[in-house]
C-alpha positions, -999 to +999 in steps of 0.1 A: -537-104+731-573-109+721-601-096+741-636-102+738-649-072+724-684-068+748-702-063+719-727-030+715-770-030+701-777-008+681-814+007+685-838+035+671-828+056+706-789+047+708-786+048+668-743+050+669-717+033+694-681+045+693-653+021+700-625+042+714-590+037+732-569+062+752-548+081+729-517+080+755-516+040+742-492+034+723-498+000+715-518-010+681-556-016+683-575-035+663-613-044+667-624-071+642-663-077+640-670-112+632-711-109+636-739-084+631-770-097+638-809-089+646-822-096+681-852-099+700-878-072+688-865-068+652-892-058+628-892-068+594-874-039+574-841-033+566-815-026+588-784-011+575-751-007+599-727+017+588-688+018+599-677+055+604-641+059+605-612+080+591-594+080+555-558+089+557-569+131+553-586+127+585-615+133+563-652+113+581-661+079+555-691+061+563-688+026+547-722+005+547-712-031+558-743-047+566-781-045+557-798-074+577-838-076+572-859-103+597-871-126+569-842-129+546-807-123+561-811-116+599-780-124+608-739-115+587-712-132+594-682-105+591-656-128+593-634-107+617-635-074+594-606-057+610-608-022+621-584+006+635-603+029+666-619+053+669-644+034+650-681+043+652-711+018+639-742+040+632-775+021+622-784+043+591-816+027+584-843+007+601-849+004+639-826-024+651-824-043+675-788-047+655-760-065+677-725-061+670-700-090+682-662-096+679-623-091+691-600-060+704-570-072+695-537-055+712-505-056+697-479-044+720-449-029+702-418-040+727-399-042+696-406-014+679-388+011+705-362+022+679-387+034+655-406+058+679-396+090+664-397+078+626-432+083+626-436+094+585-427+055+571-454+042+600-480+070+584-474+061+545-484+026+550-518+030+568-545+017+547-570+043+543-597+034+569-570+044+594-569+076+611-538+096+601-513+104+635-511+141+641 
C-alpha cells in the first residue's frame, strides 16, 4: 500500500531528517521521493540535498541527489527515486528552505512466510544502498 509520505523541510537549523520504521516490521519499506524543491524564503545559492544511507558493509554513503539554486533550477523532479529506511536527507550546502515530497510504500510479505529463516539469499540480492540485516 502507498502512503503519502508527509514530506520533511530542510533548513539552516534542522539541516538532516531521518525516515525511519520500527525494526520489529517485517514488512518491506520503500520511500520513493518524487520532488525536492525550494520554498518560501529560499535565497539565491545553491542548495545541495544529500541521501545518507547504508552500502551493503553497513558502511555510511552520502549520495548528493539534488543541488537546486532560486534562479535556475528551484525545483527537481525525482521521479519516485526509490529508497530502503533508515534513510536520512541532510542539506550539505546552502540554507534551504528545501522540501522533500513523495510515497512510503509497504509491501507486506504474506507470501513469503516459508522463506523466513533463509535470510543469506534475501541479503545477496540487496542493491547496495540497502542496509545489510544483522
Amino acid at each position: 500500500s502507498d502512503l503519502l509520505f508527509p514530506g520533511c523541510e530542510l533548513t539552516a537549523s534542522t539541516k538532516s531528517y531521518t525516515f525511519q520504521v520500527d525494526k520489529e516490521d517485517d514488512s518491506d519499506h520503500i520511500l520513493a521521493l518524487s520532488v525536492v524543491c525550494l520554498t518560501d524564503g529560499a535565497k539565491d545559492e545553491c542548495n545541495v540535498v544529500e541521501v545518507i544511507g547504508r552500502n551493503h558493509e553497513n558502511q555510511e554513503i552520502a549520495v548528493p541527489v539534488a543541488n537546486l539554486k532560486l534562479s535556475c533550477q528551484p525545483l527537481l523532479s525525482l521521479d519516485n527515486f526509490k529508497l530502503q529506511p533508515p534513510v536520512t536527507f541532510r542539506l550539505a550546502a546552502g540554507s534551504g528552505p528545501v522540501h522533500l515530497t513523495g510515497w512510503h510504500q509497504i509491501m507486506h510479505r504474506e507470501d513469503a512466510s516459508f522463506e523466513e529463516d533463509d535470510d543469506l539469499s534475501e541479503e545477496e540480492e540487496l542493491p547496495p544502498i540497502m542496509p545489510a540485516k544483522k
